[in-house]
NULUM-97037 format. One record per residue (C-alpha): x negated, y, z; residue in three letters. Coordinates in Angstrom, 2 decimals. Layout:
# residues N
x:X	y:Y	z:Z	filum:ALA
...
***
This chain:
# residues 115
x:-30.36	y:10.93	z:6.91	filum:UNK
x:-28.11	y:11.28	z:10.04	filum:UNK
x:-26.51	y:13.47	z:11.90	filum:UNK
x:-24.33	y:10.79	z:13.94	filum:UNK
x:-25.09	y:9.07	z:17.62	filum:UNK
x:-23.20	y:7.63	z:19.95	filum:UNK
x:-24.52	y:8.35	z:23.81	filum:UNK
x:-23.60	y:5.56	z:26.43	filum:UNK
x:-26.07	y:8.10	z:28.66	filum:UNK
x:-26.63	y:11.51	z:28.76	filum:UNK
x:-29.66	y:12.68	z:31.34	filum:UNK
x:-30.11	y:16.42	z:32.20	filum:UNK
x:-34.00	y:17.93	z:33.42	filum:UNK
x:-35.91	y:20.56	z:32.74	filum:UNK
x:-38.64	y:20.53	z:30.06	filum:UNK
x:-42.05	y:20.26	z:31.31	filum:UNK
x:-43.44	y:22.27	z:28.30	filum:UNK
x:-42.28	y:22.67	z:24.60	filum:UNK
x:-40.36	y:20.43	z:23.06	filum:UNK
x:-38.62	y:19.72	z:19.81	filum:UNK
x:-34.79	y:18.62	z:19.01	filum:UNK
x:-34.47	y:15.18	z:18.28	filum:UNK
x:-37.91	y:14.26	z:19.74	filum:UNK
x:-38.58	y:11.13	z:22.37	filum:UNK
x:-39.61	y:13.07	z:25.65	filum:UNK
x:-40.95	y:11.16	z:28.34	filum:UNK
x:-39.63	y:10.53	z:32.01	filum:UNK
x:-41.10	y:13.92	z:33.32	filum:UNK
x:-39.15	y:15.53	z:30.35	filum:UNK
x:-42.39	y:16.40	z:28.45	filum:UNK
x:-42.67	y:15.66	z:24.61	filum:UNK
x:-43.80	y:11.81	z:24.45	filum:UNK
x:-47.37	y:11.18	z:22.87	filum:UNK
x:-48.43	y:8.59	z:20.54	filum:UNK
x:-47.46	y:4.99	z:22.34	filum:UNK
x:-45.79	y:6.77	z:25.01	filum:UNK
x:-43.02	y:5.15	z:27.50	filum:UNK
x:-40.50	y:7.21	z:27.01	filum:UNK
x:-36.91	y:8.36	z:28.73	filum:UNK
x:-35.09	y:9.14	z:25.47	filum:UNK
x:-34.16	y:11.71	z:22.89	filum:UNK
x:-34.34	y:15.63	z:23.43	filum:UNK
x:-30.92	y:16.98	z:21.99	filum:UNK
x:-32.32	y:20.24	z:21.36	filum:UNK
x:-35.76	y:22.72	z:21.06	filum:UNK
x:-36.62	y:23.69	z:24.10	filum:UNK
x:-40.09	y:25.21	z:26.16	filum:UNK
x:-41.10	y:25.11	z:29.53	filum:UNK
x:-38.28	y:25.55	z:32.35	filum:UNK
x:-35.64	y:25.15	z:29.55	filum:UNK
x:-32.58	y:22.88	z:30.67	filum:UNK
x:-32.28	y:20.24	z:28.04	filum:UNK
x:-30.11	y:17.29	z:27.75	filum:UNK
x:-31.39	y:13.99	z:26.92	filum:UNK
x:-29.83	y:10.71	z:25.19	filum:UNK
x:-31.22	y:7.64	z:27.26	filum:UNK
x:-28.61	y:5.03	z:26.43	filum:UNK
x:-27.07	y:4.27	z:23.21	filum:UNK
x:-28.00	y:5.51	z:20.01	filum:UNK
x:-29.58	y:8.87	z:19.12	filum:UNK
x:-31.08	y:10.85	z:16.01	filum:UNK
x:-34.35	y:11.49	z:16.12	filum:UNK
x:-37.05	y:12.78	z:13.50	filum:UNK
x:-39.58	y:9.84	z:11.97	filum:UNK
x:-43.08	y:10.69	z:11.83	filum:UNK
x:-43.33	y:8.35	z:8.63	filum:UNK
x:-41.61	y:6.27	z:6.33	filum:UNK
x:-39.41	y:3.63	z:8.68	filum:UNK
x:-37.68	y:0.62	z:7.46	filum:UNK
x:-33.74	y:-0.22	z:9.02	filum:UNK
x:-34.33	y:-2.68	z:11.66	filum:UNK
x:-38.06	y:-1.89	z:12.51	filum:UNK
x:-39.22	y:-1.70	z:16.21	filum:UNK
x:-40.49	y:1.86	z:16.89	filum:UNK
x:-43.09	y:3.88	z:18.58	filum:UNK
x:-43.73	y:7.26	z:18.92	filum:UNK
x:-46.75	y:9.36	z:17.37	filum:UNK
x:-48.48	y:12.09	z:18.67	filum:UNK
x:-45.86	y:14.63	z:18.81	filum:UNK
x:-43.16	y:12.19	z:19.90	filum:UNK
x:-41.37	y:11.09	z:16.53	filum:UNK
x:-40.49	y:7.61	z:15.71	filum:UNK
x:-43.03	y:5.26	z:14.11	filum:UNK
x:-43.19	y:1.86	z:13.47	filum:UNK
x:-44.16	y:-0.11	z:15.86	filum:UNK
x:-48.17	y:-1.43	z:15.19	filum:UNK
x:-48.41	y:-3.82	z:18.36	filum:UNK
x:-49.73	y:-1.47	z:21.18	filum:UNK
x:-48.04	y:1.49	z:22.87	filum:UNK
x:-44.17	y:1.11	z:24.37	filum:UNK
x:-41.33	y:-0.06	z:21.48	filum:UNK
x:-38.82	y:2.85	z:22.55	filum:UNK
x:-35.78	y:2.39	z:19.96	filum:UNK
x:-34.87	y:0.20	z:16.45	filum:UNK
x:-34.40	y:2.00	z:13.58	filum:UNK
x:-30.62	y:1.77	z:12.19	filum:UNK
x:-31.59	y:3.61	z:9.32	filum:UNK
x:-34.53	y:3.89	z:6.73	filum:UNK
x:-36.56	y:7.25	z:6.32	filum:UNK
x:-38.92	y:7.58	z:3.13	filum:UNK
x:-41.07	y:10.19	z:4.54	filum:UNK
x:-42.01	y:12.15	z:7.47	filum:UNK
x:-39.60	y:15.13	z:8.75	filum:UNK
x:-36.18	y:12.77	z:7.93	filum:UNK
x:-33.98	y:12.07	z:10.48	filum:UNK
x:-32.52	y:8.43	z:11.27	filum:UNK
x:-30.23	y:7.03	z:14.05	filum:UNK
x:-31.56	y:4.79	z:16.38	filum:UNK
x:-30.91	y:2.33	z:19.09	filum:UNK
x:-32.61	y:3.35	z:22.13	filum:UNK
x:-34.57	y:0.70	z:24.23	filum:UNK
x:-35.26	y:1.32	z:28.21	filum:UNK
x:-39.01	y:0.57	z:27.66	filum:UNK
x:-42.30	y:0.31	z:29.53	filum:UNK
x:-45.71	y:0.52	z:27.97	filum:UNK
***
């Protein structure tokens, strides 16, 4: 697990609803869906009309929704943590570390992405 990233670009909004730390967030700074295009990685917990920083460039931590391998192309589920990527839905970031279950957090390299 990781607790390291290293921002190239740091956005600032405020959260269009409830959100959770180290979750993708799309560009109208809501929690990203499953297959979402998304802006980046929420820094911290937040709800509605919360200011909350997000990492858009570079790499971030974020929280896997499943087991990930190092070097897989990721998605996001339902609740907007990282996934392998299974062919449809935006590839948002590439995992720079391995998670063996749900919950862990991994760095990852963030992708500008478009579904």
């Amino acid at each position: 697990m990781s607790g390291q990233n290293i921002s190239l670009l740091a956005l600032n909004g405020t959260a269009a609803g409830a959100i959770t730390t180290c979750h993708f967030v799309t560009p109208g700074f809501a929690e990203a869906g499953a297959g979402a295009n998304t802006l980046g990685v929420c820094r911290q917990t937040a709800v509605l009309g919360d200011k909350i920083t997000v990492d858009v460039l570079g790499t971030a931590v974020v929280e896997a929704g499943a087991a990930v391998n190092a070097g897989d192309s990721l998605m996001t589920d339902a609740t907007g943590r990282a996934l392998t990527w299974a062919v449809s839905g935006a590839k948002v970031a590439l995992a720079l570390q391995a998670a063996t279950a749900a919950g862990q957090l991994i760095e990852v390299l963030l992708i500008p992405n478009v579904a």
